[in-house]
Steps between C-alpha positions, in 0.01 A plus 500: 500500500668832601316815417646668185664775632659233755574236266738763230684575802598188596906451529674410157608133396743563240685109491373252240553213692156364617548567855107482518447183397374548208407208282345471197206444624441755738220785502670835420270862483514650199591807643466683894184596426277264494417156681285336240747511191728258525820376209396207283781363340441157569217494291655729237756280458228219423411682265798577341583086481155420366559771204836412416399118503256604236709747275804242536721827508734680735313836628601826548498703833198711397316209383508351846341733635221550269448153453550412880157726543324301241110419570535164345866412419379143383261623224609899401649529176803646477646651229700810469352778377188339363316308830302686775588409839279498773739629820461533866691770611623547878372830547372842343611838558290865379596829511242777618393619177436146306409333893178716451366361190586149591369512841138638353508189236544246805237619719269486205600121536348510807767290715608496847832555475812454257608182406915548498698782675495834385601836566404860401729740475456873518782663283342647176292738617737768674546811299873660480518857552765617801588172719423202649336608831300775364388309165371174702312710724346691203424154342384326832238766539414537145415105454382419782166376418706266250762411771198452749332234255803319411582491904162361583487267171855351550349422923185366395613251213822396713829675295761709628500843431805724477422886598589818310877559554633123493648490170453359187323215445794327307780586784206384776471142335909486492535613817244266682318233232741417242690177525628248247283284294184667615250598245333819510280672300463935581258753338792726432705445138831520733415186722840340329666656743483262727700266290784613640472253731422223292141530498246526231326778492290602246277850423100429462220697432232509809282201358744270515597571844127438586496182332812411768267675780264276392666173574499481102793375305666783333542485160893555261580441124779258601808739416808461316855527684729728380847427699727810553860343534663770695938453557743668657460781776419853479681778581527897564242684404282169337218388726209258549282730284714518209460128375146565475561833323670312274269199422261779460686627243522127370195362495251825451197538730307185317795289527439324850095457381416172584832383673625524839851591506720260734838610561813265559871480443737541724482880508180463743672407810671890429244739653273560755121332531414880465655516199327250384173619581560845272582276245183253518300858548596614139409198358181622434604765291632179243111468515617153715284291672717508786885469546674286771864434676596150635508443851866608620694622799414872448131376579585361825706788573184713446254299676723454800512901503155558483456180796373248315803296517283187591357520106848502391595209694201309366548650096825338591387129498345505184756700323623156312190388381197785514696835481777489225465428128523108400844440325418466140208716544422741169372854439304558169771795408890633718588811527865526635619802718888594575505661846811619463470649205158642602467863457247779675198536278246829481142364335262767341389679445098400441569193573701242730651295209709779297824392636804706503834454636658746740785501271313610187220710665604882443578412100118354511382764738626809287416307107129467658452786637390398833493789757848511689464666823390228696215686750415255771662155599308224665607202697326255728179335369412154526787402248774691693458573811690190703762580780733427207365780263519739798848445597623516190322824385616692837865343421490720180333789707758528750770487226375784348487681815798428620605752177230777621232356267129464519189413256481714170176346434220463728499171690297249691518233669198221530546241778313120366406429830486690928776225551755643239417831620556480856812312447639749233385788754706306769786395320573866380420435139181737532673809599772462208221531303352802664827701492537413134149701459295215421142454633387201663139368384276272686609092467191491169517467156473906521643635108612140372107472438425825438394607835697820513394819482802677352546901484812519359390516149210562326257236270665523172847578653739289298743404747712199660475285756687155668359283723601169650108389399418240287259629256522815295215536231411783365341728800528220737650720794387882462210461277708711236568371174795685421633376773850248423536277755796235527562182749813481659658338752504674831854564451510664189184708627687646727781580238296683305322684763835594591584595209158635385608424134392171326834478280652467810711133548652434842723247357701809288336786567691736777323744690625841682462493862497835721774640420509431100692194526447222276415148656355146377210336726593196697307195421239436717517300792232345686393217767278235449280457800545757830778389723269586788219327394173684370303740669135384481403849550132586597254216531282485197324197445154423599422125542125377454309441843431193612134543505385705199131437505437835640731672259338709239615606197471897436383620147264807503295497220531804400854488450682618205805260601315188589234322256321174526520301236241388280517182299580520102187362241597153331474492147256464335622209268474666190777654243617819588371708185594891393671610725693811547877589534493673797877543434789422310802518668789645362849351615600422854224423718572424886277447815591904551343571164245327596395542846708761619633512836614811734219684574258261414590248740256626767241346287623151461245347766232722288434362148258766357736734591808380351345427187534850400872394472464267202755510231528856543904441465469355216532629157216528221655344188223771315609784570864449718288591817475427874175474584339617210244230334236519258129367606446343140119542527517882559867645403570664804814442675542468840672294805556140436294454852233720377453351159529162687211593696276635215528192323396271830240709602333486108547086559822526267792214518858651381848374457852649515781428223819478640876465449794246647495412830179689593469562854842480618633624862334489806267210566194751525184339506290771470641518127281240456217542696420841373491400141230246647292735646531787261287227279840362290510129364798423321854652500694432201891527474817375322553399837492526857655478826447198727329648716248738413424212243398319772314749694290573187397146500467532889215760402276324262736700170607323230839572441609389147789528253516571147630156312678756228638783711493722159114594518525637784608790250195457305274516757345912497356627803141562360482140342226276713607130645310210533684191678373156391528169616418525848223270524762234405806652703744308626845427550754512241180599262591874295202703518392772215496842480284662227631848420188752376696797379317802421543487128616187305410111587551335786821294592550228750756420684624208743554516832718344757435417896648375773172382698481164659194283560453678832519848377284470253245420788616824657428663199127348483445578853557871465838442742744311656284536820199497370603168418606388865183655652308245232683200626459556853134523464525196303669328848 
């Protein structure tokens, strides 16, 4: 096979016809890569015809591919919503910061080398401050004893790894591993992405992705379908990322839990594969297992541009039968979307599901007193940041110019990926930007996770921002709560920034150019893929050696970034009796209330370190606090972590009471794993988000639910829990919580679960891999 560098610059093929000789038979790479991962839809399709034998149904396209990567089509049940389906999924994907964690669980496993492709990605740990070139070399020297292990780790187990400055992990996998009816599974909450071109893709916590390492069948509550019927075309200002604006707005940010959202209707075959992928990206701010688009021309168009033209060919001989929907096929719910009647959206603020059209947005803006001057607009990310994006945001750039404008607000542009950048930088796209005033960052996540170190404003500021992003919780980007921040399109980013007023509608609103003269904004305009081809721009993949026995893996141990891990106790096989509330959570609870992210991402590889994170986002239902708790045994209040730790060290179990859909956002596994080894046992909610639900039980937590939602308000924060029924747990089978309050009787209360026979064992073992290290000794 050609080296890498060789192989992406190999001549375009952009004809379907199957000038190769394709057949349906013949071995295809996955990607340009690698030589040992080959396309199996031969045997998918088996799959597919054993299951649909069974269920006597018409399937749709999602369900192909999930149940094309069945274990054991012949003998899996399968019922929506309710079965668990053991999957084997093509390949897995990490980004630096969960990578770190995951990598440290599988060489506790003790194995030779990963089972299934995978790839590390180093995008989430470069710091925004003045631009691209001077921030990566900042972060490159500043991690390098993390960069160093995950360089030596990824070319001693036999994965690829992706240097500092490639991108973002979610434009990499488009770019180069993507393809239709692949399944992959990513420990990043925005692998949907890569549905865009027809792929499955779903978000994991790091445990799961070491059961795939493993050559273990990965584990998935067989989802619902929700269908989105989209009709018609868009036009103007309307883009890609207004339709899932809208179903934001729709469906809330629990609405897609459980459910993978397939879209179809004629409207599909209307936009770009790009498009497509911003969509399938914001999918998991429905809370959706993972979103998906049909195989279609646009996809072929894209793979062709980024050479792998021979995977379109071959997609293209199983479109009929593997890679479209079954006609007759049904979704448990519809959700129908005009096109053309499809209007820009602006989402926030505090969070990406407050929907508001462009049309109605200064009457909402001014009744709720949002801040109006709009100080900083963002675009790029790994939900905007396509050739597409960039062509049509320098479209609206240049117009402006053209009438002696530039950027009211401050303004920056984040490249997904070296390719995008070095073609935007060639193409001319780059230097509209600069002349506009806005500040190119380094192609990383940068301020869409917080990783920005912003000077404009001070903490407590109440101010206005507008990004292109995809997620905007409460002190998600700055680390300031008073900080509003909305999700836009690219587009009407730029409009504002232009405008540096968030009343401001392009659609109607005029502006003055130079000379005081009043104009209207032309609608953007924008290509879909480079005329000239892309620009691979610097080399920065590393492939694993071919001999890796002398390869050693760097972790000094006395690092304060790098910790080996230690395995979790079993339990002890008793009741869990009196325990403490370490804290009851008041309202909203996300991943970034939970385990924070920005500056504490240089401790994700280190797990005594990041513990000192825990919960401190979240608020004390007591006393309307952030991290502010009560140690019941002594009245003093402290941190969450610190009380945590008091009660561990004194041999103390505690719980946490929590709200609806605990634990959404990112798919932040150290969210559970601190919990575990700040001494915690059960979390209990209303209830919770896919999957931090699953990365508690991952953990050896018990996740549970309360059966009548309403004690949840009866529940104090000094009462004392005991959960019974464990020596009889099993599936399906409520368990009891006994409620000691500090004065009065006590109460009990049911309790729901979600645990299967197998993660119950989990739970016994102390962990998920506690539980594979037991059955490989038993081999």
């Amino acid at each position: 096979m050609l080296s890498a560098r060789a192989a992406l610059r190999r001549p375009l093929n952009r004809g379907l016809a199957t000038v190769s000789g394709l057949t349906r038979d013949s071995k295809v790479h996955q990607n340009l890569l690698e030589d040992h991962s080959f396309i199996n839809y031969a045997n998918n399709l088996k799959n597919v015809d054993i299951v649909k034998k069974r269920l006597g149904r018409p399937l749709t396209y999602a369900e192909k591919i999930l149940y094309g990567h069945l274990d054991k089509p012949h003998e899996q049940e399968i019922e929506r919503g309710v079965s668990y389906l053991k999957l084997r999924p093509d390949r897995v994907a990490c980004q630096d910061a969960t990578a770190q964690m995951a990598i440290l669980q599988f060489m506790s496993a003790n194995l030779p080398e990963v089972a299934k492709p995978l790839t590390v990605h180093c995008d989430h740990l470069i710091q925004a401050q003045v631009g691209g070139e001077k921030d990566l070399a900042r972060a490159k020297s500043l991690n390098k004893e993390v960069y160093d292990f995950l360089a030596t780790a990824t070319a001693k187990y036999n994965m690829g790894f992706w240097k500092p400055g490639s991108g973002i992990i979610h434009q990499i996998v488009l770019e180069n591993y993507a393809f239709p009816g692949a399944l992959i599974i990513g420990t990043d909450s925005h692998t949907p992405n890569a549905g865009g071109l027809g792929q499955l893709a779903i978000g994991v916590g790091g445990a799961d992705a070491v059961d795939v390492m493993s050559d273990l069948a990965w584990e998935l509550k067989a989802p619902k379908i929700l269908g989105v019927k989209l009709t018609g075309r868009m036009s103007g200002w309307a883009s890609p990322k207004d339709i899932i604006l809208k179903l934001a707005g729709i469906t809330t940010v629990k609405g897609g839990t459980g459910k993978i959202v397939e879209y179809f209707g004629e409207g599909v075959d209307t936009f770009s594969a790009t498009g497509m992928g911003t969509i399938c990206n914001m999918g998991a701010e429905i809370g959706a297992t993972t979103s998906v688009f049909p195989f279609n021309k646009s996809m072929v168009e894209y793979l062709d541009a980024t050479r792998r033209g021979k995977i379109a060919e071959f997609a293209q001989l199983y479109k009929n039968d593997l890679l479209s929907a079954d006609e007759g096929s049904e979704y448990d719910e519809v959700i129908e979307i005009n096109l053309s009647d499809l209007e820009p959206y602006v989402n926030g603020p505090f969070t990406p599901d407050l929907a508001t059209p462009i049309s109605k947005m200064k009457e909402v803006a001014v009744e709720n007193k949002w801040p109006l001057e709009v100080k900083v607009g963002l675009i790029g990310s790994c939900t905007n940041s396509s050739y597409e994006d960039m062509t049509r945001a320098a479209s609206i750039v240049k117009d402006a110019a053209a009438h002696g404008l530039k950027a009211k607000s401050m303004f920056t542009v984040t490249p997904g990926s070296e390719q995008v950048r070095a073609t935007i930088a060639r193409d001319g796209q780059l230097e509209t930007f600069d002349e506009f005033g806005g500040v190119v960052l380094a192609n990383a996540c940068g301020p869409c996770i917080g990783q920005w170190d912003r000077q404009d404003i001070k903490k407590g500021d109440k101010n206005t921002i507008v990004s292109s992003f995809n997620r905007n919780f409460t002190s998600r980007n700055d680390g300031n709560p008073e900080t509003h921040s909305f999700v836009a399109s690219p587009d009407l980013v730029v409009a504002f920034a232009i405008a540096g007023d968030l009343r401001f509608n392009p659609l109607t609103d005029k502006l003055k150019d130079k000379d005081g003269n009043e104009f209207l904004l032309k609608p953007p305009t924008g290509i879909g893929l480079p005329p000239k081809g892309y620009d691979q721009g610097e080399n920065t993949y590393q492939a694993p050696p071919k001999d890796r026995h002398q390869v050693e893996v760097k972790i000094s141990p006395t690092s304060e970034r790098l910790q080996v891990l230690k395995p979790f106790p079993p339990w002890d096989g008793k009741d869990a009796k009196n325990m403490p509330i370490l804290i009851k959570a008041f309202g909203k609870t996300t991943t970034d209330h939970i385990s924070m992210a920005g500056p504490w991402l240089k401790y994700r590889g280190h797990l005594e370190n990041i513990s000192n994170n825990y919960m401190i986002g979240a608020i004390n239902a007591e006393n309307k606090k952030a991290n502010s708790v009560r140690n019941v045994y002594t009245g003093e209040y402290k941190g969450v972590p610190d009380t945590a730790r008091d009660y561990r060290d004194n041999g103390i179990k505690w719980v946490v009471i929590g709200d609806e859909n605990f634990g959404e956002g990112s798919s932040r596994e150290h969210a559970a794993l601190e919990p575990r080894f700040l001494g915690g046992f059960a979390i209990i909610t209303k209830s919770f988000a896919r999957i931090h639900e699953t990365n508690l039980k991952k953990q050896g937590l018990l996740p549970l639910n309360f059966k009548n939602t309403a004690d949840y308000n009866r529940i104090n924060p000094t009462d004392k829990i005991d959960i019974l029924g464990l020596t009889t747990f099993a599936p399906g089978k409520d368990l009891t919580m006994r409620v000691h309050p500090v004065e009065g009787k006590p109460w009990d209360a049911p309790l729901t679960h979600t645990f299967n026979a197998e993660q119950i064992e989990w739970f016994k073992a102390g962990s998920a891999l506690n539980k594979i290290k037991q059955d490989k000794a038993k081999k």
